[in-house]
N, C-alpha and C positions, 0 to 999 in steps of 0.2 A: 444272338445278334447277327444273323444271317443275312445279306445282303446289305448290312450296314456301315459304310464308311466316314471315317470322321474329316468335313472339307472344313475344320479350324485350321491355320497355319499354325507353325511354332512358336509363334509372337504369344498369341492370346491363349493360345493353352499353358505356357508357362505363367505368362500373367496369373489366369484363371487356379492354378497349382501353388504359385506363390500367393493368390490371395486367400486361398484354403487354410493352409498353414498358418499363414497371418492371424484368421479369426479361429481358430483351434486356439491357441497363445492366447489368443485378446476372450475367449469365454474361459479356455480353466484358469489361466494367471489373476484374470481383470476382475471376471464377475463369479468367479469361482462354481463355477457350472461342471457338473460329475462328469468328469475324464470317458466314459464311456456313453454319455450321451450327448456328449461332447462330437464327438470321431462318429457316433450311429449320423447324427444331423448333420454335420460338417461332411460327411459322405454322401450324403441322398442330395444337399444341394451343388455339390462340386458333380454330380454326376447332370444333375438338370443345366447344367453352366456346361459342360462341355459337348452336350447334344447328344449324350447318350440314348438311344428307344426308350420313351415310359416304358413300354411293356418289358423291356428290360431290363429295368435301374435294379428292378427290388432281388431278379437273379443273378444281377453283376455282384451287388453287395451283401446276398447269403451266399455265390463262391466264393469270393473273397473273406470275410468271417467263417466260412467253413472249413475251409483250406487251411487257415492257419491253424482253428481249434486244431483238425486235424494233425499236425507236426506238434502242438506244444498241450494242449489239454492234459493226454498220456501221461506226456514226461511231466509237466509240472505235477498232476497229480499222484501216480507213479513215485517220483522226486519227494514229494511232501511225506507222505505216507513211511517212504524209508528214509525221513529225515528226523522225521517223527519217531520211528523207530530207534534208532542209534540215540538220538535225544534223551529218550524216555527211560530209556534201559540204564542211563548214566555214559555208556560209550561215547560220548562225543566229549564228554569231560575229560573219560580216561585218555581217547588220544591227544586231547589238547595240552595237558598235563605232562604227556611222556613226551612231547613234540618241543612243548617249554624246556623241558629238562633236556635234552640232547640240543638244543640248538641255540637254547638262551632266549633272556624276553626280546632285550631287542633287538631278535634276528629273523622274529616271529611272524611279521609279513612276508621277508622275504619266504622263510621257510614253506605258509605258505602257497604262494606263488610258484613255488619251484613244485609243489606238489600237485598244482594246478596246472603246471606245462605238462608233467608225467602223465597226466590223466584227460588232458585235453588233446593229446594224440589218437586216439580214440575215439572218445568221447564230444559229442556234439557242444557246441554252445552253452544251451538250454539247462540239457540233459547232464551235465556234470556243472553248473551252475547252484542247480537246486540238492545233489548229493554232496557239493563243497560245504552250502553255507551254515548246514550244523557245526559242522570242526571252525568255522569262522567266528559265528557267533559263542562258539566256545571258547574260543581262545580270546575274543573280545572281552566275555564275562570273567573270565579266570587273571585277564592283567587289566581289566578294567577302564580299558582308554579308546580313542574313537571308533567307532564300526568301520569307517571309510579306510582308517590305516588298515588292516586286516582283513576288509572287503574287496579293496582297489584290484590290488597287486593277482589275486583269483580270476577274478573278473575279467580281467586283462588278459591272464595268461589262455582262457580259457576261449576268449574274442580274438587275440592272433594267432593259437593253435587255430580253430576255427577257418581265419580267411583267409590262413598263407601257406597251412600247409598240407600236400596230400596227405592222405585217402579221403579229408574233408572233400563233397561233392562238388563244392563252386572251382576250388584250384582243379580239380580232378577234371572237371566241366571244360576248364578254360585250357587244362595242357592237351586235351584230347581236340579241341577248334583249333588251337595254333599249331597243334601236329608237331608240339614241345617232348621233351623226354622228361619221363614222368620222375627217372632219380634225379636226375638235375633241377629239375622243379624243387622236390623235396628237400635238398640240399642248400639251395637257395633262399628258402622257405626258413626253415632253421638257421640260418644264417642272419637273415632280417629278424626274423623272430625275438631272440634272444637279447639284442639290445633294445628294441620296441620295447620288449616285456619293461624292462629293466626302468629305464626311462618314464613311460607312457603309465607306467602300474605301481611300482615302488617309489618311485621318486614322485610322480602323479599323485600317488595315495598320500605321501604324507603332505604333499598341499592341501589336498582336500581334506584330510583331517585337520589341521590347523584351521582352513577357514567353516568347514561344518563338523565339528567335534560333537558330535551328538553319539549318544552312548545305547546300548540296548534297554536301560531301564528307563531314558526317552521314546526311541523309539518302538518299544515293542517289537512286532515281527510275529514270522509263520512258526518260526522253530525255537524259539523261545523259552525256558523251563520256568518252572513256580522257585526255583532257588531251593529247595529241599532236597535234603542230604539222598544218593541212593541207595538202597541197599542190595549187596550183591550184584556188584556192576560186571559185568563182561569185562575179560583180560581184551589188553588192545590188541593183541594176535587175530582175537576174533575180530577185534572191530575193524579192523584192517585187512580181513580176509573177506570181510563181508563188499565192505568197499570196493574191492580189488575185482569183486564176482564181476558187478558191472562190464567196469570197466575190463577184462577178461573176455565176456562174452563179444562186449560191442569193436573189440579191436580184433578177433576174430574175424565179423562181417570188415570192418573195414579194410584189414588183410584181404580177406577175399576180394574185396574190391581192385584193392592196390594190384596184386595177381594178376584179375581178368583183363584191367587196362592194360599191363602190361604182356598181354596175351599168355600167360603160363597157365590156366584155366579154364577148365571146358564152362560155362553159365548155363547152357543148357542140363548139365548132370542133376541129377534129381538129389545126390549128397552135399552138392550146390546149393541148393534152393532151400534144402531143410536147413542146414549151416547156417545160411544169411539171414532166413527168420529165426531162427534162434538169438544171433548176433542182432538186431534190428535191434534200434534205443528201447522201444516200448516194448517187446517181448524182454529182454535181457532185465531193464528194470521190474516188471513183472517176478520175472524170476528170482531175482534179488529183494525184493518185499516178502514174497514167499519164504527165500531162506533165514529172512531176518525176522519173520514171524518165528521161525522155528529154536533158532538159535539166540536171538536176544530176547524173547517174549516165551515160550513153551520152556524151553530147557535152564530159565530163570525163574522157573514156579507162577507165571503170569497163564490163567486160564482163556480159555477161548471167548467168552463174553468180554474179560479186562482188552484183550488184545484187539475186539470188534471195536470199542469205544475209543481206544487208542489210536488205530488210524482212522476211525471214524473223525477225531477232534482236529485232523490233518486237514479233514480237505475247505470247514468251514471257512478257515482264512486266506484260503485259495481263489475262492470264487471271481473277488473283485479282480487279482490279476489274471486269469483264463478271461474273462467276460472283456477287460481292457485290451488285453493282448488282441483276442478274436477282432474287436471292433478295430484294432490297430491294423489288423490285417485287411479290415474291409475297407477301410483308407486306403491302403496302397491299391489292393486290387482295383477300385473304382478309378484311381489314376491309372493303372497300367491298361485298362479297358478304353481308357477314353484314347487313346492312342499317343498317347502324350511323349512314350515311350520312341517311337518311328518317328516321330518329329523331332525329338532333337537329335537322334542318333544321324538323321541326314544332315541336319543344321552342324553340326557340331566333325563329321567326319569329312565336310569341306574346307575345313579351315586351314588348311598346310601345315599342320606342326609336326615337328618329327613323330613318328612313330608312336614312342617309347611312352612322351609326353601326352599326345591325343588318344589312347589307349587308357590314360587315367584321366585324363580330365572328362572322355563319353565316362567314366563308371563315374567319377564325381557326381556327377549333371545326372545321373540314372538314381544314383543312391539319394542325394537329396532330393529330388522328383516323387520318387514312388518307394522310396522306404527299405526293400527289398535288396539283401549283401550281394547272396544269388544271384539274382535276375540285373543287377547290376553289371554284376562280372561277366557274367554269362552275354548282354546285350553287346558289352562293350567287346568282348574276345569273338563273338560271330561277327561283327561291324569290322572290325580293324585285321581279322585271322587273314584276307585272302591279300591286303595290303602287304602286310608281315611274313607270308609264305612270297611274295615273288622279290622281298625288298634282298634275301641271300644274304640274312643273318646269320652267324652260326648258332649252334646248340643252344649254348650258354647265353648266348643274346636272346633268343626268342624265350629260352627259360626265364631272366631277368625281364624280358615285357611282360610275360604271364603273371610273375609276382607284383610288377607294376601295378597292373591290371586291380590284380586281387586287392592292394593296396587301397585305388579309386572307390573302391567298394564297400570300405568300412566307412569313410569318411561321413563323419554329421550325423551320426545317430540321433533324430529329435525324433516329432510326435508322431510322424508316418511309420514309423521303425518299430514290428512287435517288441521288439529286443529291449527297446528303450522303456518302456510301459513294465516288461519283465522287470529290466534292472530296477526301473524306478519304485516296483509295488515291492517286489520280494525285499527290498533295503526303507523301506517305508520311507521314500522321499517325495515332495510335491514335484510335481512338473517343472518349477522356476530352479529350483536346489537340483535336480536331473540332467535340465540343460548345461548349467553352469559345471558339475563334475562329468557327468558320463559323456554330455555332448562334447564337450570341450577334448576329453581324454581321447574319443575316436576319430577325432580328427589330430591331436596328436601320434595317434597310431598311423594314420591315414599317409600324413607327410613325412614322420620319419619311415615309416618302410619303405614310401615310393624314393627319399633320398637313398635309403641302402638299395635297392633293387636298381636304379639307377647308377649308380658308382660298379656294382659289380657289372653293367651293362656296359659301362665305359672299360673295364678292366679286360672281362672274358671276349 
């Protein structure tokens, strides 16, 4: 789109954006029209509506669909494949079993969640999302009560390790524009985190279980067993070693990450670059499918055709959330093409509100707009960084607005949001049951973080 400028104001292009979304709702809710051909039309005409090039529309919206396959296709595939594994072998029984016995049934969400913060330090969103929900679904089958209590609390921990706290790219993104101190970040970060989690994911989940109690043998799912007995299951050492691989490799990269921001390593070094692709979600998972073909599948007397068919039968029920996902991506990309982005960040960084506050409300106004946690935080921390650098914050202040920040960013997960499309296909819920728990839950993450990051802003 080279020499193409968008002269809509701010007015009509949010209009234009809120009436996207509107008819997204009103065809999968109203007239129940397939969620991905839903988001493909609802994209080509929101692109014709804000004056995008024809000759452009149709490469704004295969980068957009490509770009996101690209981040989540891997992993959710990848994810299936060794979720399927651990499943199929009996191991996600056996840890669900040994997790019930050490912590009790009902402490069993929380437990959990708490194993979902340990592994979402690490581990991206997406990417320990789809390696969680075997042990979820198993623990849902083994005590028999709603998916949502034993889903929520995961979910969550794994969406606010994600947006609050480094070596995650968006906080990492955001302390490196505000020229923040990246342990103070992270400390902060963890600090919000931990009552968010608790709140927005545990105490969240059992609402949502109470009002959609729907159970695995409703809904189905990716990772799902036939209910037959297994024989010769893998000791949970192994299955817990295997786990642990993942996440291992990918806290690795994100160490290194951590490191280079903080200048303690060279990026240019060539033991650098192999390291980090090693560490990378999609290599690392790769790698851990590999040793879980070897160790749950080979060294369990499972031959190499049983084992082809096995994660062969992973990716069938994949397809519709990679295909939704992608299209979900090409929603947002077509909004952030249309410029819709730089309009309101000017509208919106006129308004005189302290700091602290206008730093979350651009990523509010960014995240429900175009979908994207990232590009949220990231718009809002470039827009408000050079304010914030002359305003002679200390440390701890400009740390607390970056978690702000991050805060604005989560907020509103609905249909622009791959994320939302993820949580809602991998938990088999419709769009209306989505809104009502996931959307509702991130914007409870959303305000209570920006209250915690806010009070330490007022303290430090």
């Amino acid at each position: 789109m080279e020499g193409w400028s968008q002269t809509l104001g701010a007015a009509p292009l949010l209009a234009i954006a809120a009436g996207a979304v509107a008819l997204i709702l009103v065809l999968v809710i109203r007239f129940k029209l397939h969620a991905f051909l839903t988001l493909v039309l609802v994209s080509l005409l929101t692109a014709f509506a804000t004056g995008i090039p024809s000759g452009s529309i149709v490469d704004v919206m295969l980068g957009g669909f490509g770009g996101t396959l690209a981040s989540v296709a891997l992993l959710v595939g990848l994810g299936a494949m060794l979720g399927k594994l651990i499943e199929h072998s009996g191991g996600a029984t056996v840890l669900a079993e040994t997790m019930i016995r050490i912590f009790g049934e009902k402490r069993a969400p929380l437990a959990l969640g708490v194993a979902s913060l340990l592994m979402g330090f690490p581990m991206f969103f997406d990417a320990g999302l789809v390696v969680m929900l075997p042990i979820v679904f198993a623990v849902a089958a083994r005590l028999g009560g709603p998916v949502l209590l034993y889903a929520m609390p995961s979910a969550v921990a794994f969406s606010a390790m994600h947006v609050f706290v480094p070596p995650h790219p968006g906080p990492v993104t955001a302390t490196e524009l505000y020229g923040a101190n990246l342990g103070i970040v992270l400390l902060i970060g963890l600090v919000c985190v931990i009552p968010t989690f608790y709140l927005t994911g545990v105490l969240w989940g059992r609402v949502t279980a109470r009002k959609f109690p729907f159970t695995l043998e409703t809904m189905g799912g990716i990772f799902g067993g036939d209910g037959e007995p297994v024989a010769n299951p893998p000791k949970v050492g192994t299955v817990i070693a295997v786990l642990l691989l993942p996440m291992a490799l990918i806290f690795l990269n994100t160490g290194l990450d951590f490191l280079r921001a903080a200048g303690a390593v060279d990026e240019s070094a060539v033991w650098y670059g192999v390291l980090t692709t090693l560490g990378s979600s999609a290599v690392a998972l790769l790698i851990s499918v590999l040793v879980a073909l070897l160790v749950l599948g080979s060294r369990r007397g499972e031959n190499g055709s049983a084992l082809e068919k096995i994660v062969d039968s992973s990716l069938g029920p994949i397809c519709s959330v990679v295909l939704i996902t992608g299209a979900g991506g090409m929603f947002g990309g077509v909004l952030r093409s249309s410029g819709i982005g730089d309009a309101l960040s000017g509208v919106l960084g006129d308004l005189g509100l302290p700091l602290i506050l206008a730093a979350y409300v651009i990523a509010v106004v960014m995240r429900v707009a175009q979908g994207s946690a990232t590009v949220a935080l990231v718009t809002a921390a470039g827009l408000m960084a050079p304010a914030v650098e002359a305003a002679g914050y200390s440390a701890g202040q400009i740390a607390a607005i970056t978690v702000a920040t991050a805060a604005g960013s989560v907020f509103a997960s609905h249909v622009n949001d791959s994320g939302f499309w993820l949580v809602g296909r991998l938990l088999n819920m419709d769009v209306a049951t989505t809104l009502r728990t996931w959307t509702v839950q991130q914007t409870l993450e959303s305000v209570i973080g920006f209250v915690m990051a806010g009070a330490l802003f007022l303290i430090l």
